[in-house]
N, C-alpha and C positions, 0 to 999 in steps of 0.2 A: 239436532236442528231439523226444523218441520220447513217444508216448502210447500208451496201451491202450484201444480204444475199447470198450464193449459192445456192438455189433454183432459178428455173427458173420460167418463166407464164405460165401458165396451153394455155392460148390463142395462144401469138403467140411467146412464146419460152426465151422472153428475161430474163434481169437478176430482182431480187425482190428487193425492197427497204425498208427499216425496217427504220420506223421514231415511235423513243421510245416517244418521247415529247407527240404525239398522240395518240400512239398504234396502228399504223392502219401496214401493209405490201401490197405495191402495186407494181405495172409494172412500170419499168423506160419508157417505149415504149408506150404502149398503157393506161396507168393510171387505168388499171385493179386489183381494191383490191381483195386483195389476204386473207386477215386475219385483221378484224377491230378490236380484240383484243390482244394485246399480251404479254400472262403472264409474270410477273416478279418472279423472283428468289432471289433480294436482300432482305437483312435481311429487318423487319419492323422498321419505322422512330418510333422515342420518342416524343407523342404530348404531348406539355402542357399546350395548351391555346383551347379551343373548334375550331376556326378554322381551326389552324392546324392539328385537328383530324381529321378532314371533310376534310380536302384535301389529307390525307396521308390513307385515310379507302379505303381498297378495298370491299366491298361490303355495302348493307344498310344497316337500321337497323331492329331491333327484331321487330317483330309485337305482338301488345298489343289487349287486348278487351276494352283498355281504352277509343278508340279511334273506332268512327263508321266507319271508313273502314279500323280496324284493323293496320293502322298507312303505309300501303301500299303504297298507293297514291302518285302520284308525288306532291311536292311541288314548285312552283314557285316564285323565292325569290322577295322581294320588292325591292331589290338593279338592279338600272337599271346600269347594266355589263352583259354581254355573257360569255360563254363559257371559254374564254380564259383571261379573265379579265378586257378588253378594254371596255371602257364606249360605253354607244349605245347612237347613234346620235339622235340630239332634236326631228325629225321625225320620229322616229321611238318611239318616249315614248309612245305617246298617242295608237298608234298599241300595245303597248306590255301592257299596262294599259288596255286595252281593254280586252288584250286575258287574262288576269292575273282576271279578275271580271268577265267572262266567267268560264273560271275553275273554279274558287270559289261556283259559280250556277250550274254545272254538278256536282259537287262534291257531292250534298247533292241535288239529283232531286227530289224525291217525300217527301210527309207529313211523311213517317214512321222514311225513313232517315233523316230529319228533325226535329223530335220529337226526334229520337235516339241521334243524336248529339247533341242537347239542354241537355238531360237531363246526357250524361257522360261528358260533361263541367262542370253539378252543381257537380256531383258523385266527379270528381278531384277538384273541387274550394275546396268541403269540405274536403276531406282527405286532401286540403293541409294546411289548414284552422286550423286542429286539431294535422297536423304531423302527420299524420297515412302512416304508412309503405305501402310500393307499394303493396303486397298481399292484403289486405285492398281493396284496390282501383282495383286492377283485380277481384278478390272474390264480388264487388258489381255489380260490369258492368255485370260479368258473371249472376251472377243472377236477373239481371234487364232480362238481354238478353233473357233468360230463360220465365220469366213470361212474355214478350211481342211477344214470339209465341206462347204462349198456351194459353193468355188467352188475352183481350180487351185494350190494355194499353191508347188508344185515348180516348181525355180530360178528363183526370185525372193531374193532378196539376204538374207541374213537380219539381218543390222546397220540396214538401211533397214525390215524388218517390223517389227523390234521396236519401232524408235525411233518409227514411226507409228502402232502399237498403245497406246504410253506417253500419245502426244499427245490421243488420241481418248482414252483411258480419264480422263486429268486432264479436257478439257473436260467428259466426261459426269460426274466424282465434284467439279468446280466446283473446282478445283485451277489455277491462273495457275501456269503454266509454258508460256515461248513456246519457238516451233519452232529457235531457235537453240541454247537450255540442252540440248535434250533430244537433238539432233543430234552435239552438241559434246560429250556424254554415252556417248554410243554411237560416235562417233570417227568418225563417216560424214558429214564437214562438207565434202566434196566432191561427195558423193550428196545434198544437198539436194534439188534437185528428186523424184529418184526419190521421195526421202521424203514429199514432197507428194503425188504421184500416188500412192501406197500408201495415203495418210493417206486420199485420196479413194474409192477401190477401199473401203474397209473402211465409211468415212460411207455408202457406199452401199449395202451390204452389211447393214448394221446398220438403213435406215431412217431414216438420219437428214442432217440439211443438212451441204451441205459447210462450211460456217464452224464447223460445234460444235454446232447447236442441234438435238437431237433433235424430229423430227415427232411428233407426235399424230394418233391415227387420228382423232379427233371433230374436225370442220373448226369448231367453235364456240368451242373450246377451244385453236386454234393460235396466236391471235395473243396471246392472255393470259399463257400457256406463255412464250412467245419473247420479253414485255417482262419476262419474271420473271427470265428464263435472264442476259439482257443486263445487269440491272439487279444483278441478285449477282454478275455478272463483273467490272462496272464499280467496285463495291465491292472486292473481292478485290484489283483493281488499286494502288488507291489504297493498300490498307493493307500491302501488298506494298511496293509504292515507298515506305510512309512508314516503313517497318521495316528498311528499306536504309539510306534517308536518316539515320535516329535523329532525327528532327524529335520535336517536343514531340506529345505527345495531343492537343491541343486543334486544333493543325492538322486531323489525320488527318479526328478529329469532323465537323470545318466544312466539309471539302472533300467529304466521304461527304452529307453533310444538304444542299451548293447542289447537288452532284450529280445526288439522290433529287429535289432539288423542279425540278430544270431537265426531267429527265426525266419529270417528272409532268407539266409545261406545256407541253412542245412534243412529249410520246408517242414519246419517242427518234429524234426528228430531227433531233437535234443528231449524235448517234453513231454513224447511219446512212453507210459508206463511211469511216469515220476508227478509223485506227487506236486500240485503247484504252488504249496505253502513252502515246502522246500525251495524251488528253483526260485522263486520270489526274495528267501529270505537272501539264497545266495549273490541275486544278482547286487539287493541293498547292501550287503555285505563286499562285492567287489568295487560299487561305485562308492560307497564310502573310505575305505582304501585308496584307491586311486586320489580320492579327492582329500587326502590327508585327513579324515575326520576322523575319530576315536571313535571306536565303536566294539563292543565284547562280544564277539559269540553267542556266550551263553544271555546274553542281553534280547537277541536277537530269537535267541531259541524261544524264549519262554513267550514272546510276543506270536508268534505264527506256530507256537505247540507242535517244535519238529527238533530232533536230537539236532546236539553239536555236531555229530559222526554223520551224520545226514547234509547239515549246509556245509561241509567243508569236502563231503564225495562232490558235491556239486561245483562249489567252485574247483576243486581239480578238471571236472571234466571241461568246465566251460576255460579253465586255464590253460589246458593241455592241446587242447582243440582250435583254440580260437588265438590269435594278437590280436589284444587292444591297446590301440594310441592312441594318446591326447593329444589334440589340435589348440595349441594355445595363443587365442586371437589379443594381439597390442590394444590397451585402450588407445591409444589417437589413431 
């Protein structure tokens, strides 16, 4: 659509032409643009297919550290069309084939960028791999990004940095995912170990303890921090294993609440050196009992990947140590 603006040419006087189709405002006389942009004022279109997003967005998009040049970059599409929609001529494919594997090669010039975008390809393969929330997946890039200017990251493995950078970024966004999924994710279940020592190399890196628990500069504030950290993990666990299991609610509840009060009375002594997939599967395994529900051991073992002989030291200990009574409230 062409308008006739009232504005004149800055040049040589004449009248402006406003072609919305383009955006541009130029000289009816001299072809002097005058304004290549021109904002609009109508309400925003309702997209509801991805295309039509993209045609109806007025600006880019968010930039991410998913992405080694922070998702900035122009892209140039594989669909040979221009600008306007009209397919380009057979002569022109192999020119634009050309420039299109040109960009591709500027995009990522040196070994670092190189390395960098290898290794947030694997970072995203696996959070998509395990469905791990976008924080997840920016929380690792950032901290990849972090230890690869402070300290050596060239040839070191990049299957084993990713998979350690995914492990640290779940502990620190409070995400129960253990080192087996995330290993077995990134397809380097032969490199375990290495992927520990990485995992370690980055906790240290970062400031923070090697089991997960980020330090605190204020030494007043470390041990409060660390019975928080444990204490939402140890939840996480149980509701994790109760969402596997498909156990009823009212388990989950009772085993999270003797949980919270066991750990209130003995200041996480009980947890101290035991693995939490264990004390997790015990606690569902004593609220379920108590709550008359049927439930097998070995049912429970295979869901949290921890021997029979393991949740049953556990409920001893938490048995032996502790009475628990049920409070049973009248419905009227």
């Amino acid at each position: 659509m062409v308008v006739t603006s009232q504005r004149s040419c800055p040049e040589c006087g004449s009248s402006i032409i406003e072609d919305q189709s383009s955006g541009e405002c130029f000289c009816s006389s001299c072809g002097y643009v005058a304004m290549e942009h021109i904002p609009t004022l109508l309400p925003e279109s309702i997209a509801r297919e991805p295309e039509e997003r993209l045609k109806s967005s007025r600006s880019g998009g968010h930039t991410s550290y998913a992405y080694h040049d922070l998702g900035i970059s122009t892209e140039i599409s594989y669909v040979n069309k221009d600008f306007t929609g009209k397919s380009i001529s057979s002569s022109m494919i192999d020119q634009i084939a050309s420039i299109r594997r040109w960009h591709t090669r500027l995009r990522v010039s040196s070994g670092r960028d190189r390395r960098l975008r290898n290794i947030l390809i694997k970072i995203n393969e696996i959070c998509s791999i395990l469905s791990l929330p976008s924080i997840v997946c920016e929380t690792a890039s950032i901290l990849y990004r972090n230890f690869e200017n402070k300290s050596k990251a060239k040839g070191r493995s990049i299957a084993c940095m990713a998979a350690a950078s995914v492990y640290l970024a779940c502990k620190r966004c409070s995400i129960v995912r253990s080192m087996d999924e995330i290993v077995e994710a990134a397809n380097c279940m032969q490199s375990k170990k290495l992927v520990y020592r990485y995992y370690r190399m980055l906790a240290i890196e970062q400031d923070t303890y090697s089991i997960g628990i980020y330090a605190e500069k204020e030494a007043d504030k470390k041990q409060e921090k660390h019975e928080q950290y444990v204490q939402l993990t140890l939840d996480r666990y149980i509701s994790k294993l109760s969402n596997l299991s498909k156990v009823d609610t009212r388990v989950e509840k009772l085993a999270i609440d003797i949980a919270r009060k066991v750990e209130c009375e003995d200041h996480n002594a009980m947890i101290d050196g035991k693995a939490p997939n264990g004390l997790a599967a015990a606690y569902i395994y004593i609220a379920a009992m108590l709550l008359g529900i049927k439930m097998l051991q070995h049912d429970i073992s295979n869901i949290s990947k921890v021997t029979e002989v393991t949740i049953r030291n556990r409920c001893r200990e938490i048995l032996n140590n502790y009475r628990i009574r049920l409070l049973l409230k009248s419905a009227g």
